[in-house]
N, CA and C atoms as a LAMMPS dump frame, in Angstrom:
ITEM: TIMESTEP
0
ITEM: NUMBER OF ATOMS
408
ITEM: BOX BOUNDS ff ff ff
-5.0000000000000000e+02 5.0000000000000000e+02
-5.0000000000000000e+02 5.0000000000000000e+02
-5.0000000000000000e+02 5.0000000000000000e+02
ITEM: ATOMS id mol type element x y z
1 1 1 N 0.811 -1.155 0
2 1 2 C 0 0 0
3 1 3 C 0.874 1.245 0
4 2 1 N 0.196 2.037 -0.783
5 2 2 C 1.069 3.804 -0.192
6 2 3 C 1.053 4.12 0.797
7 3 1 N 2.681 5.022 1.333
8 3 2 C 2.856 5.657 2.09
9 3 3 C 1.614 7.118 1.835
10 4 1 N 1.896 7.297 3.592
11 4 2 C 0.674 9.147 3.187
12 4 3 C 1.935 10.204 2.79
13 5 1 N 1.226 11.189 1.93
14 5 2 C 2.395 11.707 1.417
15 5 3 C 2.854 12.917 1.904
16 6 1 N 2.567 12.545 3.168
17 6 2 C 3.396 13.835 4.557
18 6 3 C 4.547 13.086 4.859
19 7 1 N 4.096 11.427 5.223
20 7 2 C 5.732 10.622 5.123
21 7 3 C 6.821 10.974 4.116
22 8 1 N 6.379 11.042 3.104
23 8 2 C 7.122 10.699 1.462
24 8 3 C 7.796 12.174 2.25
25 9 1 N 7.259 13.377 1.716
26 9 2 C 8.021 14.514 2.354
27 9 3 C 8.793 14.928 3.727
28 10 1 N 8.466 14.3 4.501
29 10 2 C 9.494 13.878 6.1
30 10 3 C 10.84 13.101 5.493
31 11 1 N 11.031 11.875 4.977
32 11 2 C 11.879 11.165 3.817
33 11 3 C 12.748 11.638 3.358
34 12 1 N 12.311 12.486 2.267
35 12 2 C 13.007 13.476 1.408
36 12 3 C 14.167 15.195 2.327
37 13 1 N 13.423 15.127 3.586
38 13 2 C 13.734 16.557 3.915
39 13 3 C 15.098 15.873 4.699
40 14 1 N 14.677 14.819 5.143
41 14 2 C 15.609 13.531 6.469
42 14 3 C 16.993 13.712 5.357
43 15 1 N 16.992 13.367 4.251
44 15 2 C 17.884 12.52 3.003
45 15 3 C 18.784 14.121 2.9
46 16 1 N 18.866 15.154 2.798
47 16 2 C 18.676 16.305 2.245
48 16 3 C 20.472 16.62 2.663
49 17 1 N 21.796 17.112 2.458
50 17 2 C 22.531 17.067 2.981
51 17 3 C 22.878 18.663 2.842
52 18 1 N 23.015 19.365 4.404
53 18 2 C 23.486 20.468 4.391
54 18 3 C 25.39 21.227 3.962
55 19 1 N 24.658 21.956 2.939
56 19 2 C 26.231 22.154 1.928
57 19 3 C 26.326 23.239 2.813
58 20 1 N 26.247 24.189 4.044
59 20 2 C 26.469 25.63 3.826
60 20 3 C 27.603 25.207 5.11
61 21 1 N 28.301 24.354 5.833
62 21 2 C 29.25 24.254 6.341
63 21 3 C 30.369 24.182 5.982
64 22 1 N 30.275 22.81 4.391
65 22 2 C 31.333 23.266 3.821
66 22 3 C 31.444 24.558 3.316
67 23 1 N 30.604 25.102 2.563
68 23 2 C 30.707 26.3 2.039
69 23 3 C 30.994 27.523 2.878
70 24 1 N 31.217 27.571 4.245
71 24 2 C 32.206 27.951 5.155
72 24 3 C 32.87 28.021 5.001
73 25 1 N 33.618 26.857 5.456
74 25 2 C 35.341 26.259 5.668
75 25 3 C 35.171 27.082 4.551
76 26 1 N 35.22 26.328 2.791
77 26 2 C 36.203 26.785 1.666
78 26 3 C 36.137 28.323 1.547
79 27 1 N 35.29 29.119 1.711
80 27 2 C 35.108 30.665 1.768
81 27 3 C 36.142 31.352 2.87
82 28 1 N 36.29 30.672 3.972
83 28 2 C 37.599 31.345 5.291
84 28 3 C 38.923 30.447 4.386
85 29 1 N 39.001 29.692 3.743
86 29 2 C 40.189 29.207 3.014
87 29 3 C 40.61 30.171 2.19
88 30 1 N 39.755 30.478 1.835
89 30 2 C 39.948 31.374 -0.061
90 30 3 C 40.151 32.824 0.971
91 31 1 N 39.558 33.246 1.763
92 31 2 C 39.976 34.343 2.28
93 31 3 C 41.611 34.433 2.776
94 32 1 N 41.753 33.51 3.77
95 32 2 C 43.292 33.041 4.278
96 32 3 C 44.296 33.511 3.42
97 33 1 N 43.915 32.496 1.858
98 33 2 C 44.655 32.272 0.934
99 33 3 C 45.386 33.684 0.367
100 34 1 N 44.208 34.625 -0.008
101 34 2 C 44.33 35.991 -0.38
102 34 3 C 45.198 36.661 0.685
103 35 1 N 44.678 36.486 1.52
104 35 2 C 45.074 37.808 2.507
105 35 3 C 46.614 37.311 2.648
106 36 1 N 47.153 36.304 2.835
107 36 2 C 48.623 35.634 2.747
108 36 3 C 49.458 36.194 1.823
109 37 1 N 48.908 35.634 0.04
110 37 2 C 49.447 35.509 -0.72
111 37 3 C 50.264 37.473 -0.944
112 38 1 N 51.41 36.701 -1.773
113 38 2 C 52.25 37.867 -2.056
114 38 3 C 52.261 38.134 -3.25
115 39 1 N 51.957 39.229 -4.213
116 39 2 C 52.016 39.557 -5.214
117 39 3 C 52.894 39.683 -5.711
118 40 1 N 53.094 39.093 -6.909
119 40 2 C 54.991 39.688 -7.886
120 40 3 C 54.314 40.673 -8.447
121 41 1 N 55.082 41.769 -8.438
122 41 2 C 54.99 43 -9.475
123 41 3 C 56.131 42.86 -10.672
124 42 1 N 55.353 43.208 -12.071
125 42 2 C 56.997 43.117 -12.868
126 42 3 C 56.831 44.614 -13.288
127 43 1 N 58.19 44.593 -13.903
128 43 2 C 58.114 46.07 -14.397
129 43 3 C 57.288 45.951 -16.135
130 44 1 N 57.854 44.72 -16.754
131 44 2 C 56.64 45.203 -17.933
132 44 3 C 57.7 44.034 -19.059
133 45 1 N 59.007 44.652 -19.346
134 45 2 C 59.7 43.85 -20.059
135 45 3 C 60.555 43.045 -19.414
136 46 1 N 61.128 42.237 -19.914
137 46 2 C 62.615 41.199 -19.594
138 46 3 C 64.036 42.295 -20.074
139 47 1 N 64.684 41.985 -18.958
140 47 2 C 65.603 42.878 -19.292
141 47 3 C 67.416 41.36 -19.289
142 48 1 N 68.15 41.613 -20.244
143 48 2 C 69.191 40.56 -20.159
144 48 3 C 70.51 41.706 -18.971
145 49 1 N 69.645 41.159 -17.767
146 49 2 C 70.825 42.048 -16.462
147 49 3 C 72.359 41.704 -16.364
148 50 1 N 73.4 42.819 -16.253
149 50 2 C 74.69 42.117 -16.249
150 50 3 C 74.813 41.361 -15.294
151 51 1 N 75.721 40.764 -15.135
152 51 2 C 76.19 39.412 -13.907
153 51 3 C 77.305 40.481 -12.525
154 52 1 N 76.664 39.936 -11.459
155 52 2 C 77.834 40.412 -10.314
156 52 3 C 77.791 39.538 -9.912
157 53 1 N 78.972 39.174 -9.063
158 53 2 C 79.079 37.941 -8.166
159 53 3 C 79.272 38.646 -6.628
160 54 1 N 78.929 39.967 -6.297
161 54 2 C 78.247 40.088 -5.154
162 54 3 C 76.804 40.003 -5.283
163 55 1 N 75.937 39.577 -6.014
164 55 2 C 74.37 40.494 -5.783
165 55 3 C 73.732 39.613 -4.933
166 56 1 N 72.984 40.689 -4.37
167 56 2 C 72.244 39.681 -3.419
168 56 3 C 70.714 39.437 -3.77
169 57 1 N 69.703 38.954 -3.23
170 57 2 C 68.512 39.367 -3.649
171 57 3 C 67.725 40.12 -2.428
172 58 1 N 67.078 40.968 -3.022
173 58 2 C 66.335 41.897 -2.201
174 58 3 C 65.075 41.792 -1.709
175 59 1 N 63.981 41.782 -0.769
176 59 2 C 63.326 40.955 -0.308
177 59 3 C 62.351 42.339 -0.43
178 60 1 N 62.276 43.471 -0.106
179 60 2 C 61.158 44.586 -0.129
180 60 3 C 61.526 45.081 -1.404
181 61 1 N 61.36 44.267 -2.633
182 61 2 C 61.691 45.337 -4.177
183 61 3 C 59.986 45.702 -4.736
184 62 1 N 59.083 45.924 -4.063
185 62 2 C 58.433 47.152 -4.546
186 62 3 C 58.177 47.435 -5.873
187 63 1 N 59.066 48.183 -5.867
188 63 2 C 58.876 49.621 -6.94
189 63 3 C 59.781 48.842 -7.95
190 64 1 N 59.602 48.857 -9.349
191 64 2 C 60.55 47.991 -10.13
192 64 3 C 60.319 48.776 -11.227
193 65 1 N 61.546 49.202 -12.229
194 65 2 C 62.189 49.974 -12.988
195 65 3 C 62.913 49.499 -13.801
196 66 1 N 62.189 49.261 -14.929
197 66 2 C 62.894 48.423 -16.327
198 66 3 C 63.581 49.327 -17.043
199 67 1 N 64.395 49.307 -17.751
200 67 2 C 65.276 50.224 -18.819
201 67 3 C 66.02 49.012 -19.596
202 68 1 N 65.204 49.051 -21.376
203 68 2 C 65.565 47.792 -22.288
204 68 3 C 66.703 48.754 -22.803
205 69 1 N 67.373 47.819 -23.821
206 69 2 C 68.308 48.088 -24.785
207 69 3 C 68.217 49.129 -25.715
208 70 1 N 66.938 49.648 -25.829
209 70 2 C 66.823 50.504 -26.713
210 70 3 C 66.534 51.868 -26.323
211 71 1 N 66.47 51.987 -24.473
212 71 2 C 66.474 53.453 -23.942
213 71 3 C 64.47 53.695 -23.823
214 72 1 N 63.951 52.275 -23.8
215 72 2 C 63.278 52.662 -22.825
216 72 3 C 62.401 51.794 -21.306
217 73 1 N 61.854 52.669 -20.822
218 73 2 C 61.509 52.786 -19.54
219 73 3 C 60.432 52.149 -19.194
220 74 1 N 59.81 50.958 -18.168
221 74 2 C 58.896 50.63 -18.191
222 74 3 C 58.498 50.404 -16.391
223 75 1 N 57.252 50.868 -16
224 75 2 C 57.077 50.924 -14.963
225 75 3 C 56.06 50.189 -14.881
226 76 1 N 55.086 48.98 -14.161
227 76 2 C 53.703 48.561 -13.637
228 76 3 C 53.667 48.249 -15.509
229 77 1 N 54.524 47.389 -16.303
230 77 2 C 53.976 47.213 -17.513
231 77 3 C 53.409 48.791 -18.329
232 78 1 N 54.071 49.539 -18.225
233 78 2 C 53.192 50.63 -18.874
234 78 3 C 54.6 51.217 -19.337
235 79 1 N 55.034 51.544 -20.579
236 79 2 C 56.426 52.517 -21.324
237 79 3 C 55.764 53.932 -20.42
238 80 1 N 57.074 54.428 -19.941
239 80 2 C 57.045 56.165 -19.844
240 80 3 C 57.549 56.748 -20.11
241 81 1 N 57.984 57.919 -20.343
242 81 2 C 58.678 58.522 -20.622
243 81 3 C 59.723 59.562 -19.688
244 82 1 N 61.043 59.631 -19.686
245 82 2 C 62.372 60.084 -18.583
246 82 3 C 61.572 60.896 -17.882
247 83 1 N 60.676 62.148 -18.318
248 83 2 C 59.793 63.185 -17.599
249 83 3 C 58.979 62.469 -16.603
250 84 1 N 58.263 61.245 -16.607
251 84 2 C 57.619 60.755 -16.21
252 84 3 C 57.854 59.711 -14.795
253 85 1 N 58.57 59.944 -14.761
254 85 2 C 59.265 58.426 -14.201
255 85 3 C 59.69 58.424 -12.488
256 86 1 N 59.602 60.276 -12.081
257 86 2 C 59.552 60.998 -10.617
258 86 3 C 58.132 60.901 -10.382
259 87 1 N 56.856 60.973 -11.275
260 87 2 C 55.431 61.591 -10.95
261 87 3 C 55.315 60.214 -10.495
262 88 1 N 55.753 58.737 -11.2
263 88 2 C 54.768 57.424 -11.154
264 88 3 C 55.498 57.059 -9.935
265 89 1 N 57.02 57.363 -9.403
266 89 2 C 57.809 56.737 -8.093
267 89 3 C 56.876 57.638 -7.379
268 90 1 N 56.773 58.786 -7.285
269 90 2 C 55.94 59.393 -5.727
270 90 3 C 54.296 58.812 -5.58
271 91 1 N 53.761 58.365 -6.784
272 91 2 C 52.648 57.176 -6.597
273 91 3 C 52.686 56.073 -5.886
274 92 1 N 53.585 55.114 -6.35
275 92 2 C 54.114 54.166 -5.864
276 92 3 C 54.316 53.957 -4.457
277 93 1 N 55.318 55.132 -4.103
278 93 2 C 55.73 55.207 -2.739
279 93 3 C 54.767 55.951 -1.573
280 94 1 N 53.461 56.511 -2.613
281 94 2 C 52.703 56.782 -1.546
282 94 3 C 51.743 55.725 -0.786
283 95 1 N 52.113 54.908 -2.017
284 95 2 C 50.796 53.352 -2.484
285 95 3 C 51.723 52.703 -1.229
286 96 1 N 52.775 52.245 -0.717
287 96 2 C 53.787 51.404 -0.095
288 96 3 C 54.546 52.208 0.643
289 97 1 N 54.842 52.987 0.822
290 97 2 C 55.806 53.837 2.456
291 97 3 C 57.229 53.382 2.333
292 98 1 N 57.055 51.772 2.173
293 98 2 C 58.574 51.024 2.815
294 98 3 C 58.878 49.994 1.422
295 99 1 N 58.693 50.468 0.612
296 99 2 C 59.188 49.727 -0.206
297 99 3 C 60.429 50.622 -1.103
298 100 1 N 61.186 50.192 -1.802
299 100 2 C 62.532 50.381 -2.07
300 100 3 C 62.569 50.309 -3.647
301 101 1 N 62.864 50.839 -4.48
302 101 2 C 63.053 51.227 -6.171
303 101 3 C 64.049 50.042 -6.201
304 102 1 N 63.804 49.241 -7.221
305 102 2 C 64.53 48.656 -8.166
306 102 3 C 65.175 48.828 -9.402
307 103 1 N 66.217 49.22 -10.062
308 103 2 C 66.163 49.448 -11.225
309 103 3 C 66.662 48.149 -12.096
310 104 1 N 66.238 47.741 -12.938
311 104 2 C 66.454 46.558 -13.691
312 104 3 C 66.81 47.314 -15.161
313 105 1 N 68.241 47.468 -14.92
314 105 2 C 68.65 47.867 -16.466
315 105 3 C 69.584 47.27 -17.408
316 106 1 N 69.033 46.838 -18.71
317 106 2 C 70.096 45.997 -19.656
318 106 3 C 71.41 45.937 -19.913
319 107 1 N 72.127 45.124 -20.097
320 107 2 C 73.45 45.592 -20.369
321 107 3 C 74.001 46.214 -21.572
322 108 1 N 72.636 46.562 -22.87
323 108 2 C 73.187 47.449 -23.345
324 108 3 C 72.958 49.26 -23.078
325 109 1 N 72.058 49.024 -21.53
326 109 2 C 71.65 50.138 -21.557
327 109 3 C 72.423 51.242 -21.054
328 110 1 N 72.712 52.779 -22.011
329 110 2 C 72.757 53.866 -21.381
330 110 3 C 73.207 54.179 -19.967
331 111 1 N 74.63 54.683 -19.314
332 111 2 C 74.459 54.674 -18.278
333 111 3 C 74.001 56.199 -17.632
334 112 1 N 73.817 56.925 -18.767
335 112 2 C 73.091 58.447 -18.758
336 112 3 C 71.743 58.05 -18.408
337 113 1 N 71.021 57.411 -18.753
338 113 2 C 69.657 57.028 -18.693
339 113 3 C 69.675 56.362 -17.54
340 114 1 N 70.609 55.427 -16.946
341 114 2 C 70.64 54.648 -15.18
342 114 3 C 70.606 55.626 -14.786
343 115 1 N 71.293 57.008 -14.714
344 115 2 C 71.41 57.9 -13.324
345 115 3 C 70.162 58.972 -13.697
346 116 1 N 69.812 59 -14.867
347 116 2 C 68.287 59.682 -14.813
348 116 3 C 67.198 59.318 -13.615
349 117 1 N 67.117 57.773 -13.917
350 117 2 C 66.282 57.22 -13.43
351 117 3 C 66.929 57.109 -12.013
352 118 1 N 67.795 57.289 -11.727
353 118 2 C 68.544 56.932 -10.048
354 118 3 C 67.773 58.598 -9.878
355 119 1 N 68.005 59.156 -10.209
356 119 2 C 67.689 61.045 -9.652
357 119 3 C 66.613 60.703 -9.662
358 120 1 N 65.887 60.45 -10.437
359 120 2 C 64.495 60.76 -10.321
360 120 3 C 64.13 60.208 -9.148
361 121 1 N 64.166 59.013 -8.978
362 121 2 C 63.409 57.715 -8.039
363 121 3 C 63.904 58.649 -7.08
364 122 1 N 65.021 59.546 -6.362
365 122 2 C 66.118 60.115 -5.015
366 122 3 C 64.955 61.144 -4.933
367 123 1 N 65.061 62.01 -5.967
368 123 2 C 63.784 62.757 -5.89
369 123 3 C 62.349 63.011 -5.586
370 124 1 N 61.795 61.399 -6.202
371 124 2 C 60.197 61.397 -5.647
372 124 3 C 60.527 61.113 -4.185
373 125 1 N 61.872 60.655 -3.745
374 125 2 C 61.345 60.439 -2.306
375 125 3 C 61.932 59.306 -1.718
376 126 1 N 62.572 58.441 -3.168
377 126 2 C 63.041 57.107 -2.43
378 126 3 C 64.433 56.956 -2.668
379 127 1 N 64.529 56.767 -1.561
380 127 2 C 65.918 56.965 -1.28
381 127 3 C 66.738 54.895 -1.285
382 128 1 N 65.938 54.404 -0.792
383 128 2 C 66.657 52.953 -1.261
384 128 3 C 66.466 52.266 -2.251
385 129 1 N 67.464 52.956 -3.453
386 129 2 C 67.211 52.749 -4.751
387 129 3 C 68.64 51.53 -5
388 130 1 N 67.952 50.651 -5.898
389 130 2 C 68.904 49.452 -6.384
390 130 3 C 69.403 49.326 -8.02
391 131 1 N 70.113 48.804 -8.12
392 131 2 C 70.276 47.827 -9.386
393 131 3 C 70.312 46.712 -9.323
394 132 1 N 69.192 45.789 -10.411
395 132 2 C 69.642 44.634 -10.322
396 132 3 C 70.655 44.191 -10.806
397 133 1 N 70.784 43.091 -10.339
398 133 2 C 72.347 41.813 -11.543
399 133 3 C 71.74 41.219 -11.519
400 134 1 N 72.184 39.833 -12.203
401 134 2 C 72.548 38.638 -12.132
402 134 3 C 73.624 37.99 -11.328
403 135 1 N 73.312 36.783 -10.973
404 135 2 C 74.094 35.782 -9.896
405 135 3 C 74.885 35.564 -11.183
406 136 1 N 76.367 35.329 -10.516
407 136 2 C 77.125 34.592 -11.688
408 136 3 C 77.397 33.523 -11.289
């Protein structure tokens, strides 16, 4: 004989499995995850850096300052131009307080154009300005 079909629905509600616990946990995971994770910033291009066999690596590089082979400048992926390049460091460093200029410049690059970009970056404000190398 049939069940009455207030049973059938008691049954069904019994069977029913509550998702919103997991869906907890993984939501405080994915939060964790974010709030942890560390962002790479690049400057925009690949630059072929000369080799030192002091360099060290720098752990607060921030602010990162490309200069290719051909004399130019790339900041947050975006070309600028030499005029430009004090307005986007005092951004930067207002965006971060404690972070430190990198300059990543080619080895065929200009060393008129390195100390542009060294003044400028001294100028907006930041004063722990680098060059990268390469490990040899």
């Amino acid at each position: 004989m049939r069940a009455p079909l207030a049973k059938v629905f008691q049954e069904e509600e019994a069977e029913e499995i509550n998702m919103t616990p997991m869906l907890d946990v993984v939501f405080i995971m994915l939060i964790f995850f974010i709030v942890t994770a560390s962002f790479v910033k690049e400057a925009g291009i690949d630059v072929n850096r000369p080799e030192a066999a002091t360099a060290v690596k720098k752990q607060r590089a921030n602010i990162l300052v490309a200069i290719s082979d051909k004399g130019e400048i790339w900041i947050n992926k975006r070309q600028i131009d030499i005029r430009a390049v004090q307005a986007n460091i005092e951004r930067l460093k207002a965006e971060n307080p404690q972070g430190s200029v990198v300059i990543q410049a080619d080895k065929k690059a200009t060393t008129e154009l390195l100390i542009k970009v060294m003044d400028a970056s001294r100028a907006a404000g930041a004063f722990d300005v680098s060059i990268a190398a390469q490990e040899s």
